[in-house]
N, C-alpha and C positions, 0 to 999 in steps of 0.2 A: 626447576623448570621456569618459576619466574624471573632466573637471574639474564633468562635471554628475551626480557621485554626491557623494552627503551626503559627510561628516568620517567618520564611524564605516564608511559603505559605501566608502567609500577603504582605511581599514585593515584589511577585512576583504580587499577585492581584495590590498592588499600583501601580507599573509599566503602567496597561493595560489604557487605557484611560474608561470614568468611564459609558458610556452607552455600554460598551461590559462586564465591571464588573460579572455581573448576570449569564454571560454564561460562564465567565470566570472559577467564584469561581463554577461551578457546573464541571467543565473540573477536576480543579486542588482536588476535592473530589473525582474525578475517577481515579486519578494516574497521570495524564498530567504534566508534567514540561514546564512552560512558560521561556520562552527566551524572552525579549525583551516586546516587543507590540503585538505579533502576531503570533510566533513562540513555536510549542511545541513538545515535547520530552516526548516518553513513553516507558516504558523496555518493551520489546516486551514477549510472553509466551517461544518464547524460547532463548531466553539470561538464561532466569533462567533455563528451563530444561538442556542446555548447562552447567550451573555450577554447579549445585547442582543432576543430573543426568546424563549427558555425551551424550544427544539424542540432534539430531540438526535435525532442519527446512529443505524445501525440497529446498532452497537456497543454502543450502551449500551441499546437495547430486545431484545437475544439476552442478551450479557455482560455488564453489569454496566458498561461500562467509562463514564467522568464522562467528554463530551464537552469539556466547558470545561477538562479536566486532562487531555488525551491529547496528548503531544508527538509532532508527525509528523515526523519526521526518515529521512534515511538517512546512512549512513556512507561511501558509495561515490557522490559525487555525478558523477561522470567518467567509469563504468565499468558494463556488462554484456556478458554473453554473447550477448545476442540481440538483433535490428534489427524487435522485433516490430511489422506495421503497425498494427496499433491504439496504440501507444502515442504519450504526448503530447509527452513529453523532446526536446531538442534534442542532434545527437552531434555528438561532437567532428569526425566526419569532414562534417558540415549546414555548417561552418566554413573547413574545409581545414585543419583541426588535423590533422595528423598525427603516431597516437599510435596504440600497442597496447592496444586498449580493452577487453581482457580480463583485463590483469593492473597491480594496484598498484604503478606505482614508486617510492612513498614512501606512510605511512601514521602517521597519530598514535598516540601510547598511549590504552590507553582509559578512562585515570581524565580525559584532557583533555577525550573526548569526553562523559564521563558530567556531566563539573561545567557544560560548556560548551553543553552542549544545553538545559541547568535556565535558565541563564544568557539563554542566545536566549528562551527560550519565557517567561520572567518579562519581558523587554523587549517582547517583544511584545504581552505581553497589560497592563502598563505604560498603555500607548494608550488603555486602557479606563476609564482615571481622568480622571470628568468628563462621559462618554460621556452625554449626557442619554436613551438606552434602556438604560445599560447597569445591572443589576443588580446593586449594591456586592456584595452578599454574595458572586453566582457569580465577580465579579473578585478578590476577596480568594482564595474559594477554588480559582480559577485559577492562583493566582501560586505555590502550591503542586502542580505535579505529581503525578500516582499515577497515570499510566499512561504507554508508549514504544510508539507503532510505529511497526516499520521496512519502510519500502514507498516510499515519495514519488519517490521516481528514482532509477537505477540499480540493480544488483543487491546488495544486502547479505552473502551471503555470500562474496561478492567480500575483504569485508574480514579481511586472516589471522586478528587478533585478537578475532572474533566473542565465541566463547565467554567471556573474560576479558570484553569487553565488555557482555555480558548480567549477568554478577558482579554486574559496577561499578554496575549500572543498580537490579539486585535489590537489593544494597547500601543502596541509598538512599530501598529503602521502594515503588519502584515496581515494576509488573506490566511484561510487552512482551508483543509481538505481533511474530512476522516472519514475513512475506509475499516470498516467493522464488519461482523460475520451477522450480525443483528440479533446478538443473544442477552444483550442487555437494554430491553426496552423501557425501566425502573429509569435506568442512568440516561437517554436518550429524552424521555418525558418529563425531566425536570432540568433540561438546560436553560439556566437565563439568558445563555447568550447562545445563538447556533452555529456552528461552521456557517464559511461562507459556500460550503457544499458537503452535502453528506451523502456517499455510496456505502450501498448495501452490497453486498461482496457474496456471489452464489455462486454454486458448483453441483445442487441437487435439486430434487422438484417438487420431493415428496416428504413421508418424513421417514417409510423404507428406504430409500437412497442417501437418505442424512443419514443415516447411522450407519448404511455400510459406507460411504465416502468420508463426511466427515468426523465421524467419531466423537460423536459430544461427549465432555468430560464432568457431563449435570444434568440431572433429570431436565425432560421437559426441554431439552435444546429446538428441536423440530419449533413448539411450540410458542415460545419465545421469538422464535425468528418471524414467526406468524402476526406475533404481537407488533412488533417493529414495524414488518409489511404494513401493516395497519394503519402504522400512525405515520405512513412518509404524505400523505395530504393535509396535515397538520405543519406539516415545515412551510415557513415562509423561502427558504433557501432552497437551491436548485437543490435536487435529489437524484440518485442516481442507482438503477440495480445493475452492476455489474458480474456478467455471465461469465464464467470462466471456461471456455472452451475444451476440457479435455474429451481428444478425438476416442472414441470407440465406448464410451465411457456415458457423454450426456448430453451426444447429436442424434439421438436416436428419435424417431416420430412423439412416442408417447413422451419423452422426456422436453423435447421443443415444444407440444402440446401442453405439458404441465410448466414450463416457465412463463409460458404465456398467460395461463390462467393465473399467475403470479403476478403477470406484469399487470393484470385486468386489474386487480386486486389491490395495488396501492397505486396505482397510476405516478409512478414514477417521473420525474423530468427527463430523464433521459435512459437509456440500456445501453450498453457497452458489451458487446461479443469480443472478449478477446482469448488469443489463443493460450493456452497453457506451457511454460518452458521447463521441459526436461532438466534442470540444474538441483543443483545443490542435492539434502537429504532426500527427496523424493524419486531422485533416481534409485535408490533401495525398494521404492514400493512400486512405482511406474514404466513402458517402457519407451524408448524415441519413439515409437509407434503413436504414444498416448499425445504426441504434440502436432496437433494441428499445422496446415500450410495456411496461407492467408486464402486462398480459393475455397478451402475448407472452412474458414471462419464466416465467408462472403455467402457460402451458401445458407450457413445457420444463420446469418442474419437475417436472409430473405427471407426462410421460412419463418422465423419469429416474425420480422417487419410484416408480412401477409398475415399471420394469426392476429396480432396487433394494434393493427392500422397504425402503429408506428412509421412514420416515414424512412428509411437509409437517409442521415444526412451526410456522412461522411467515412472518412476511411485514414487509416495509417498504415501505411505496407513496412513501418522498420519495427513498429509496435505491435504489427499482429491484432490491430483491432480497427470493430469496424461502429460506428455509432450512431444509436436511435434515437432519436429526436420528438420530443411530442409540441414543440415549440416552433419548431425549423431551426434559422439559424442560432447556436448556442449562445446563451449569459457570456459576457468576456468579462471576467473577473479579473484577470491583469492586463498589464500594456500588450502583451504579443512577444515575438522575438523576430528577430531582423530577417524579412523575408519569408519565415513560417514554413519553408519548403519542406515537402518529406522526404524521407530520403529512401535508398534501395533497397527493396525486399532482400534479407539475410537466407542464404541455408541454411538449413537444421545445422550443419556441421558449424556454421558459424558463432552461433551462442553458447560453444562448451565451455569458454573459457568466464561468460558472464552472469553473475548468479541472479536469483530470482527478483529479488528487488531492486533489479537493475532494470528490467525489461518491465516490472510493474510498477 
């Protein structure tokens, strides 16, 4: 089987130790770039609408952040707490890997992942020399990074060396972003250094609804994510609770009533409604039903924004999200990108071909 992976995707499988193999070589057929043991790097959907179209992500129409220079990576590609149905990841247990997929048996240093992630994201965006749409200018200034975020699969605080790892990152002139399920608030409460923004990533209100939706894979999951809530007025760094819109699921009164009391609760920098997309593995557990329209996501906003006193400050119609502000206008943490326009709300039919961590 792995005689029909490239030369280069050969020795990045050899790298992985050889009972994660399986899940590996199925990563590395779906676009993933391995760093390391454990570490992976994928062009996100708009790095390329960024160069070969000039449309950018609803990151860089809030923050500031250059679609075409945002590395989407995680450091935990093998690994989280939670078996949430919405999500798109393949587990090691979807395999009959049998592994403890809660805790790292082996883990890189994190100058290897900081060189190695610059390293991926300049290869991949390489491709784009020659591109007859592609934009020389936004490829050159592609091949230069200035932003990290860590979201793409698995859970990132997972990784021990987090905080050094953000160092390393900051070090080299870039911003991050990490996006966590808020189940490790031990790892979160001892960083010396912060993201230059940290979301909280929710899909439930309670800790009945945490367990039928996200499936914690550790006692006390619920409880832990409480602890987290807790400490986001403790961050000097914008903060963020991002809501995860699935329709029929957790737009209902009592559940926008209990996100709110959520929202009271750590006073977050900002809330993000956005909608849920029907892709990848969660199509097994979910139906096109479960994915929200943007009208859909506009109205959960309101009602939060009214529970709240959150203001609407803004909207993305190609992102599907819409954003709470407790500041008004948002931190711009990078330059912007040319124009900042948004671009045309997609049909549902539209997004079959793009997977999850495209549209997130």
């Amino acid at each position: 089987m792995t005689k029909q992976l490239s030369k280069y995707a050969q020795e990045m499988l050899a790298r992985i130790p050889e009972k994660f193999r399986p899940l590996a070589e199925i990563m590395i057929k779906q676009k993933y770039h391995f760093v390391g043991r454990h570490t992976v790097v994928k062009k996100c959907y708009w790095t390329h609408t960024a160069i070969v179209e000039g449309r950018f992500c609803y990151k860089c129409k809030f923050y500031g952040i250059e679609s075409h220079r945002d590395i989407q990576m995680s450091p935990t590609a093998f690994w989280c707490w939670n078996a949430c149905l919405h999500c798109w990841r393949i587990r090691p247990q979807d395999l009959g890997i049998d592994v403890d997929e809660t805790q790292m048996p082996f883990y890189d240093p994190p100058e290897l992942i900081a060189e190695g992630i610059i390293e991926a994201h300049r290869r991949i965006i390489s491709g784009y020399y020659g591109h007859p749409k592609a934009d020389p200018k936004m490829v050159e200034e592609a091949m230069n990074p200035a932003h990290v975020t860590m979201s793409l699969t698995g859970e990132p605080t997972i990784y021990p060396l987090l905080s050094d790892l953000i160092k390393e990152i900051h070090k080299r002139g870039m911003s991050t972003f990490i996006v966590t399920r808020g189940v490790r608030p031990d790892i979160l409460a001892n960083l010396d250094e912060e993201p230059s923004q940290l979301y909280i990533s929710l899909e439930s209100w309670d800790k009945k609804s945490y367990s039928e939706f996200n499936k914690p894979l550790v006692p006390r999951g619920w409880e832990l994510t409480l602890e987290t809530l807790d400490m986001l007025p403790s961050f000097s760094s914008p903060t963020v609770i991002r809501i995860t819109h699935v329709k029929g699921w957790n737009d209902t009164e009592e559940a926008i009533r209990g996100f709110a009391k959520l929202v009271e609760r750590s006073q977050p920098t900002y809330v993000e409604i956005k909608a849920y997309m029907w892709v990848g593995a969660s199509r097994e557990r979910l139906t096109r039903m479960n994915m929200p329209s943007m009208d859909d996501v506009r109205r959960f906003a309101q009602k939060l924004s009214e529970l709240t006193g959150y203001p609407i400050y803004g909207e993305s119609r190609s992102s599907r999200v819409v954003l709470l502000s407790s500041i008004g206008k948002p931190i711009r943490i990078g330059k912007g990108c040319p124009g900042e326009r948004d671009t045309l709300h997609r049909g549902p039919g539209e997004y079959d071909n793009l997977s999850s961590e495209d549209l997130y």
